[in-house]
C-alpha positions in Angstrom: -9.5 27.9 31.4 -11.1 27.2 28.3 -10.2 29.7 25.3 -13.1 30.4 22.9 -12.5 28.8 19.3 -10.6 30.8 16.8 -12.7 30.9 13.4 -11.5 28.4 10.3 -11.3 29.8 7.2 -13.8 28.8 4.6 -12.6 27.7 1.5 -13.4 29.8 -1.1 -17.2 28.7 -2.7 -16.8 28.4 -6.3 -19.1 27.3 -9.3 -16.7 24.1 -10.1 -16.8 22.7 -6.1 -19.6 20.5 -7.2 -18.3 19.4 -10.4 -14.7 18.6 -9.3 -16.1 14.9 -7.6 -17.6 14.3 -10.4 -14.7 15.1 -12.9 -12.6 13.2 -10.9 -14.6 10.2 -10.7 -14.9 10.3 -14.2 -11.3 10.1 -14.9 -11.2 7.0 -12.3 -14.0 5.3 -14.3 -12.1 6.1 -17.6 -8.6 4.5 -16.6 -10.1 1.4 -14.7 -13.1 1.0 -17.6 -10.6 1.4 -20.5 -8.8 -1.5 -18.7 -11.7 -3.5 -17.8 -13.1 -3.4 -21.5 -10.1 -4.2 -23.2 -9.7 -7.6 -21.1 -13.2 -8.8 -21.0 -12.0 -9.1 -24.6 -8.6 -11.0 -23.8 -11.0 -13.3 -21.9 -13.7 -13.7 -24.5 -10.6 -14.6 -26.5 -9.5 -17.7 -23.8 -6.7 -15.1 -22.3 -7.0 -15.8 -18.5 -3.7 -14.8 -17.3 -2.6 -15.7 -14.2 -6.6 -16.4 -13.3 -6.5 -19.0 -14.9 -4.8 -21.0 -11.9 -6.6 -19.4 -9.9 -9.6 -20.8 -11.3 -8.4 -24.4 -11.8 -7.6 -24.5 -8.0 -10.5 -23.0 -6.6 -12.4 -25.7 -9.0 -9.9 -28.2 -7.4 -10.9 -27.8 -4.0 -14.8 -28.0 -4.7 -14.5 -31.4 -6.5 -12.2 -32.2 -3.7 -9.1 -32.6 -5.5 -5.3 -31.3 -4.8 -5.4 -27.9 -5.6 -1.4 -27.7 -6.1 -1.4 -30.1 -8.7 -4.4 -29.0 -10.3 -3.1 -25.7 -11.4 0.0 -27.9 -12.2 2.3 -25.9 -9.6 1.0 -22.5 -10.7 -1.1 -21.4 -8.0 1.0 -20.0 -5.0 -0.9 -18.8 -2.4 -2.4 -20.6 0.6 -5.8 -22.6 0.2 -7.6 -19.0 1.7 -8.0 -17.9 -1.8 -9.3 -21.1 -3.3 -11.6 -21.6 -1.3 -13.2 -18.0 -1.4 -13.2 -18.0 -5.2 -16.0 -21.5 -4.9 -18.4 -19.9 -6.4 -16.6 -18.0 -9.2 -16.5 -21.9 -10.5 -20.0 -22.4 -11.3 -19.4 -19.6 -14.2 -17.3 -20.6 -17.1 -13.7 -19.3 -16.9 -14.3 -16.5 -19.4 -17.2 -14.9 -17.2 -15.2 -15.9 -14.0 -12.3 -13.7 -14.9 -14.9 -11.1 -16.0 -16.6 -10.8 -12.3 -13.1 -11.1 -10.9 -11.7 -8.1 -12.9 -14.6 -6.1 -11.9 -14.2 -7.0 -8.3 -10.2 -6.5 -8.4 -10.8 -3.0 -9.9 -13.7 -2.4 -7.6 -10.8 -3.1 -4.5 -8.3 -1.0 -6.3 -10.8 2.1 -6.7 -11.7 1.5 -2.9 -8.1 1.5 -1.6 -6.8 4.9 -3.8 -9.8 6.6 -1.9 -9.7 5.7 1.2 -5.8 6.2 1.3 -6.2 9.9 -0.3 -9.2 10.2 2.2 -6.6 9.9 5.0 -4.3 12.1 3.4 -6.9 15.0 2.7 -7.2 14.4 6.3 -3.8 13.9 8.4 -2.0 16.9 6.3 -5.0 19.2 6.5 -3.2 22.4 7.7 -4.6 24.4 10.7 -7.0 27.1 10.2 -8.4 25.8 7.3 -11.8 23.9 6.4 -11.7 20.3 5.0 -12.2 20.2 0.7 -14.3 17.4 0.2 -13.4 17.7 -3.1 -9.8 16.9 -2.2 -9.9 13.3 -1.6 -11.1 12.9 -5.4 -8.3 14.6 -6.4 -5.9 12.8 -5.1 -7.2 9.5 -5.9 -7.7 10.2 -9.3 -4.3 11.7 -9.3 -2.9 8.5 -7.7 -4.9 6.2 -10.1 -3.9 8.0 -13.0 -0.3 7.7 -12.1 -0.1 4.0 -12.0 -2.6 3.5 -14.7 -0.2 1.4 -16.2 0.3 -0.7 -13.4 -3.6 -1.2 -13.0 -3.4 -2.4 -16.2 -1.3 -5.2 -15.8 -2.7 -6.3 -12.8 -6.0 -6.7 -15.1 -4.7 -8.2 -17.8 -3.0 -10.8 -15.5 -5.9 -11.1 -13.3 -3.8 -11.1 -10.0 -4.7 -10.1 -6.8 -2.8 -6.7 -5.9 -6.0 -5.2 -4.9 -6.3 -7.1 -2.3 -3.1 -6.4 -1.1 -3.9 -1.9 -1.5 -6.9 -2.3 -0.3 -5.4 -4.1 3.0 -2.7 -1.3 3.6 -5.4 1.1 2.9 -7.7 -0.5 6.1 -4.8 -1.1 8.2 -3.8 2.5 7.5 -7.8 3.8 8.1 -8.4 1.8 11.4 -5.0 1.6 13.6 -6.1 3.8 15.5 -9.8 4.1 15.7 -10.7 0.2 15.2 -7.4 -1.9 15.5 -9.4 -4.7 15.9 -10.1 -4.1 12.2 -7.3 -2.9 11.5 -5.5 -6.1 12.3 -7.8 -8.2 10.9 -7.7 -6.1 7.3 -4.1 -7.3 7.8 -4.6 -10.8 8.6 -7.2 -11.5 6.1 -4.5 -10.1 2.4 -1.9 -11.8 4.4 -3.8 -15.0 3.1 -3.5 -13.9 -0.2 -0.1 -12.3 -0.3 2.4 -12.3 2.8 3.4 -8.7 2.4 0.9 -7.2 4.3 2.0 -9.2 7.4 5.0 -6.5 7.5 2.7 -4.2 9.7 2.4 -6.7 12.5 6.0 -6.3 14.1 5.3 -2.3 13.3 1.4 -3.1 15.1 4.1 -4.1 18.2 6.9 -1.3 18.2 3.7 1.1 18.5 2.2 -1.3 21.4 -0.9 -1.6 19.4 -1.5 -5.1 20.8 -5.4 -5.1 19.6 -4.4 -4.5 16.1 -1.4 -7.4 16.8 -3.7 -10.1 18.2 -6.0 -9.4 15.9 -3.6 -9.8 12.9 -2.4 -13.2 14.3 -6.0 -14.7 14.8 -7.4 -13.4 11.3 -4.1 -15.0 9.5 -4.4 -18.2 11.5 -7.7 -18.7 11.4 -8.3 -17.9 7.5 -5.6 -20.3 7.0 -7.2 -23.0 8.5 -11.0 -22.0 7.9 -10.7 -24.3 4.5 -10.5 -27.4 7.4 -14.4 -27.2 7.1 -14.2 -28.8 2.9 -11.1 -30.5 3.2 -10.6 -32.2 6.7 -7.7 -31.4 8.7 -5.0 -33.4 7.0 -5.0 -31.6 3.7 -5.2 -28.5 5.2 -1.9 -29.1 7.0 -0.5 -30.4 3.6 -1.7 -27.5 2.3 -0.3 -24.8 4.4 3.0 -26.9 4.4 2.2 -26.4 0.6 2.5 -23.0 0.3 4.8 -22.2 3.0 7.3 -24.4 1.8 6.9 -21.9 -1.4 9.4 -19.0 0.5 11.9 -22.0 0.8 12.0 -22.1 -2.6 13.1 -18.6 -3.0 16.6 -19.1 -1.6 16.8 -23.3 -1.8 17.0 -25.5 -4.8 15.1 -28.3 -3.6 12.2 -29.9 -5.3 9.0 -28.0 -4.4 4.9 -28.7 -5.4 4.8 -25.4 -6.5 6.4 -23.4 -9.4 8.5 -20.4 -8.0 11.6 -18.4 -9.2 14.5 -18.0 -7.6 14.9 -14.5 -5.3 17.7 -13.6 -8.3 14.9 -14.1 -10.7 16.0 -11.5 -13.8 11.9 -10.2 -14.0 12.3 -9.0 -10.5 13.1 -5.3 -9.9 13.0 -5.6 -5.8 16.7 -4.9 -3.8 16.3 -7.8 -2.4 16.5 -9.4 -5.9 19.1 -7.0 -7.2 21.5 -7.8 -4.0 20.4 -11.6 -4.6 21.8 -10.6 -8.2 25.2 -9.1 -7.5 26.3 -11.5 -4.4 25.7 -14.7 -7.2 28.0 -12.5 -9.4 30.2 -12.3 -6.0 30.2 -15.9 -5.6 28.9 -14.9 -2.1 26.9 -17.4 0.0 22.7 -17.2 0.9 24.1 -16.1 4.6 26.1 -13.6 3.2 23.2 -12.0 1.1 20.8 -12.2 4.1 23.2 -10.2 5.7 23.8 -7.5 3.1 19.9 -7.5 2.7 19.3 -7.0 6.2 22.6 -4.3 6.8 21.1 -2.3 3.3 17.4 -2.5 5.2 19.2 -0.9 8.7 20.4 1.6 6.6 17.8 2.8 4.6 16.0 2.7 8.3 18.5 4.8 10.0 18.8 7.4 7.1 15.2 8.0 7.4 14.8 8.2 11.2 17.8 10.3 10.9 16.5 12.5 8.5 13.2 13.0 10.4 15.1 13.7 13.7 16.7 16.2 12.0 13.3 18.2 12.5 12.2 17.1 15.3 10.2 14.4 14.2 10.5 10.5 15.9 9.5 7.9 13.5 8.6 4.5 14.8 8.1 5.4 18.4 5.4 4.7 20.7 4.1 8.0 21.3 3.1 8.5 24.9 0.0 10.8 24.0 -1.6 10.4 20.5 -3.6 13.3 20.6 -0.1 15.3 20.4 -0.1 17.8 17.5 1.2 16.1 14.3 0.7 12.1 15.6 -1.3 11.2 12.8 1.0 12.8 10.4 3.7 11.2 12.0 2.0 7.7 11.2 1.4 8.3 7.9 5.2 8.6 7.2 5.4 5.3 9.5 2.5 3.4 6.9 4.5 4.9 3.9 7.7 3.9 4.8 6.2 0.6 5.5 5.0 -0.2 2.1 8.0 0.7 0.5 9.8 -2.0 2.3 7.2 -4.2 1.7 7.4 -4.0 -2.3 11.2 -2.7 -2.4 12.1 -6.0 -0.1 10.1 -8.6 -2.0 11.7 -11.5 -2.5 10.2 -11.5 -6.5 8.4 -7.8 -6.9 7.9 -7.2 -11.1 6.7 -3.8 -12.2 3.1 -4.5 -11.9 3.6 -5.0 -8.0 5.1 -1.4 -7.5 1.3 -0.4 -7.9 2.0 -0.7 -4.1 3.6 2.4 -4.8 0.2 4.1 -5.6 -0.3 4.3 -1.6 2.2 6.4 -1.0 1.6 8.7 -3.9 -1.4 9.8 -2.1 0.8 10.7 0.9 3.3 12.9 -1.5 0.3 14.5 -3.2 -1.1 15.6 0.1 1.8 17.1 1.0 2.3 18.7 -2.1 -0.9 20.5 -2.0 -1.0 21.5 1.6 3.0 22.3 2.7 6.2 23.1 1.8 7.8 25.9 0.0 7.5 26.1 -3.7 11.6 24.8 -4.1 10.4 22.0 -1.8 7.3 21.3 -3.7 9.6 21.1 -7.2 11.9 19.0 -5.2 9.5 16.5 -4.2 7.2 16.7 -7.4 10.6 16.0 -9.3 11.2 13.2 -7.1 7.3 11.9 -8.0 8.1 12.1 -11.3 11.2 10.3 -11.7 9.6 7.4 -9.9 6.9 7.3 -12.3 8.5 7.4 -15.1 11.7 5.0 -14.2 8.4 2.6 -13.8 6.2 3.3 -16.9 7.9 5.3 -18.7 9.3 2.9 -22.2 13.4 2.8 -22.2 13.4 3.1 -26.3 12.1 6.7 -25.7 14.6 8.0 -24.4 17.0 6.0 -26.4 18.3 3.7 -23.5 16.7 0.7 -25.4 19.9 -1.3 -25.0 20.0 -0.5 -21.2 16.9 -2.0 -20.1 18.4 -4.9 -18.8 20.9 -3.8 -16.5 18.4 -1.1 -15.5 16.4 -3.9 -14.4 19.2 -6.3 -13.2 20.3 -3.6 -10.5 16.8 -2.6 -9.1 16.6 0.7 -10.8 13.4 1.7 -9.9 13.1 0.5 -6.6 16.0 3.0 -5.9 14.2 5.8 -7.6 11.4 4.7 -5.3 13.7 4.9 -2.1 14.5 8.5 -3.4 11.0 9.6 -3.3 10.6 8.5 0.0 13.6 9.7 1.4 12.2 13.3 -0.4 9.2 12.4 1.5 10.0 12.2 4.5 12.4 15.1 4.7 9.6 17.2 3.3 6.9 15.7 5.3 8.8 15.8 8.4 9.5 19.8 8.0 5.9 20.2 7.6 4.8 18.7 10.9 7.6 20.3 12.4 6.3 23.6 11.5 2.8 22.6 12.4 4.0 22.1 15.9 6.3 25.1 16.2 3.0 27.0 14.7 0.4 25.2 17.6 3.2 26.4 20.5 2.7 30.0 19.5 -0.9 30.0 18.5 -2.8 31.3 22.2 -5.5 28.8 20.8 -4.6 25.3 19.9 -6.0 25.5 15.9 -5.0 21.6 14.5 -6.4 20.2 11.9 -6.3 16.5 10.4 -2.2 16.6 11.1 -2.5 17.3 14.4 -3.3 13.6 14.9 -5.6 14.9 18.0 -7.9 17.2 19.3 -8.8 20.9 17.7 -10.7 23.6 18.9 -13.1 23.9 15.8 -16.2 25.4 15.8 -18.8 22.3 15.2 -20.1 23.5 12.1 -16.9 23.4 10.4 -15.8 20.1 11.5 -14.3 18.0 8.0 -17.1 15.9 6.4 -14.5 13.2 5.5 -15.3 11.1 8.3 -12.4 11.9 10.7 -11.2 9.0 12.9 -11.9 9.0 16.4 -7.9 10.3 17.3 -9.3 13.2 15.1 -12.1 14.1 17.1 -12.2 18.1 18.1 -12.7 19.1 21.9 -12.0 22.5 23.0 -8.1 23.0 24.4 -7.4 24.3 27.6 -4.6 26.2 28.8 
């Protein structure tokens, strides 16, 4: 029998709901325009940063040169990127990194949103109407929070947006488009391989769509450059920049110019353990293996932690309309990008702004769950992540200490805090959200019941729910 929908409440109408976008999106455009303006300088002053190789290769492969040697071993990536930044070459290098800035910010602003979008969304407490409001907040808040990290990737002119913006999709479309999910995957895999992290997780959730589609995009953008430069270079070109991971953990001659995994600018685990087994006089094997026994830890302490409530993490749920599935997969996609930038090989400050993803998923829960202790707890936690990133060591008088701080991962730890905070937090909440749906005669779920809610049509959440969102009555 059908049961008739329980009303929603409204959220309170107030004189600032209209201006609260807007405010936010003026503090976005403040952060990411402050940045912007104070590098078109750099560049008008021959500052490219890292563009700069960027640049030389892409104008390598349209005169049909080697695009290795033109950037004199500095570009790193596979030929994708070269040959997608073409046009960018018919601009002199000073506008070139201009349009790229705008574009990287552009990809930057688009990820924060659409990851707090999903958050506004997947924590959205039962009973209660959507704020559209609330995805503003809580990219502005995310932005704001790596400002600094924003920053550098400006000044250096790299391509971490590409990489947010990739997590973001994969994160938006797994389960409504996995086609595009996968190929959002795929596709910054060509820039940076970090993103490829979500294909075996694509396969422990038996979303094969999202998997093939992965595999093709990566292959094929790999090889799509075959059309300018003919088969053969293309193979010595992907040999090229594969050959680049070798050269993380060998010591043989390479076309490319890449540091060591124990590289002392590095603030990953993996380099930190790379660190202290050289100090050990331990073998690669027997970092490999203390880097792969530290990763099945931090694993187990985190599905241990959610089991603890209730809550599977990493399983392929039989029904994903169950209350709390989407929830579920949010703490999947953080914990995911944690490993992805805590596990690096070579992971520097400015590539925590990775981290920025999973801020959204800690401010969600912040506003929406928890008990005020837990809410300290896990805004505490927030905070000490933030700061152990940006916040100068000469401040608080630990000047001195910066390089051992930095020499034994100390913020990747402090990140690995905050998500075990997260989790345990985060899994409580959809715990209760369950126990709450079980003794509620009408099944009330909102975005964190990861399914199907019995919600009056004209309260339904303008923020453009997913399709595993979508509300049909409940029966009983």
């Amino acid at each position: 029998m059908l049961t008739e929908p329980v009303p929603i409440e409204k959220a309170p109408p107030g004189s600032n709901a209209a201006l609260q976008p807007s405010i936010c999106a003026a503090v976005i455009l403040l952060v990411v325009g402050a940045a912007v303006a104070h590098q078109i300088k750099q560049f008008s002053e021959g500052e490219l940063g890292d563009f700069l190789h960027f640049y030389r290769a892409a104008g390598a492969m349209r005169r049909g040169e080697d695009i290795y040697i033109a950037a004199e071993g500095r570009y790193l990536y596979p030929p994708f990127l070269a040959f997608i930044l073409q046009p960018l070459t018919f601009l002199s290098a000073p506008i070139a990194a201009t349009v790229w800035t705008l574009i990287s910010v552009t990809l930057i602003c688009a990820a924060a949103f659409i990851a707090a979008k999903e958050a506004a969304v997947r924590w959205l407490p039962g009973g209660t109407a959507a704020d559209p409001a609330l995805p503003w907040g809580i990219a502005a808040s995310a932005i704001v929070l790596g400002a600094d990290k924003i920053y550098a990737v400006v000044r250096l002119g790299q391509t971490d947006g590409v990489m947010l913006l990739g997590f973001a999709c994969a994160l938006r479309w797994m389960q409504r488009k996995p086609w595009l999910a996968g190929f959002a995957i795929g596709a910054s895999g060509n820039i940076k391989y970090l993103t490829l992290i979500c294909l075996p997780y694509f396969l422990l959730k038996r979303n094969y769509n999202a998997t093939c589609s992965a595999a093709l995009a990566f292959a094929g953008l790999v090889l799509l450059p075959i059309i300018e430069v003919g088969p053969e270079k293309i193979l010595q070109y992907a040999a090229t920049s594969l050959g680049g991971l070798v050269r993380l953990v060998t010591v043989s001659a390479q076309r490319v110019h890449i540091f060591e995994v124990s590289w002392d600018r590095s603030i990953s685990l993996t380099s930190a353990v790379a660190r202290m087994s050289r100090a050990a006089n331990l073998s690669g094997v027997s970092t490999a293996i203390c880097l792969l026994l530290l990763l099945i830890a931090i694993l187990t302490v985190l599905i241990w932690i959610s089991r603890r409530h209730g809550i599977r993490l990493f399983h392929a749920a039989r029904d994903e309309s169950e209350v709390g599935t989407a929830a579920v997969m949010h703490l999947e996609w953080a914990i995911l990008v944690f490993v992805a930038v805590a596990f690096s090989p070579q992971a520097t400050a400015r590539h925590m702004i990775l981290l920025m993803l999973i801020y959204t998923v800690g401010l969600a829960i912040l506003h929406f769950h928890g008990t005020t202790r837990q809410r300290v707890f896990l805004g505490a936690a927030l905070a000490l992540v933030v700061a152990s990133l940006s916040l100068p060591f000469w401040v608080i008088g630990l000047a001195s200490q910066r390089g051992n701080w930095r020499a034994n991962g100390g913020a990747s730890w402090c990140a690995l805090f905050f998500v075990l905070v997260l989790v345990s937090i985060g899994a409580r909440a959809i715990s209760h959200i369950r126990a709450a749906h079980t003794l509620t005669p009408v099944g009330i779920l909102s975005g964190a019941s990861g399914g199907r809610h019995a919600v009056p049509k004209g309260n339904r959440s303008p923020l453009g729910e997913s399709d595993s969102h979508r509300e049909t009555p409940v029966s009983h």
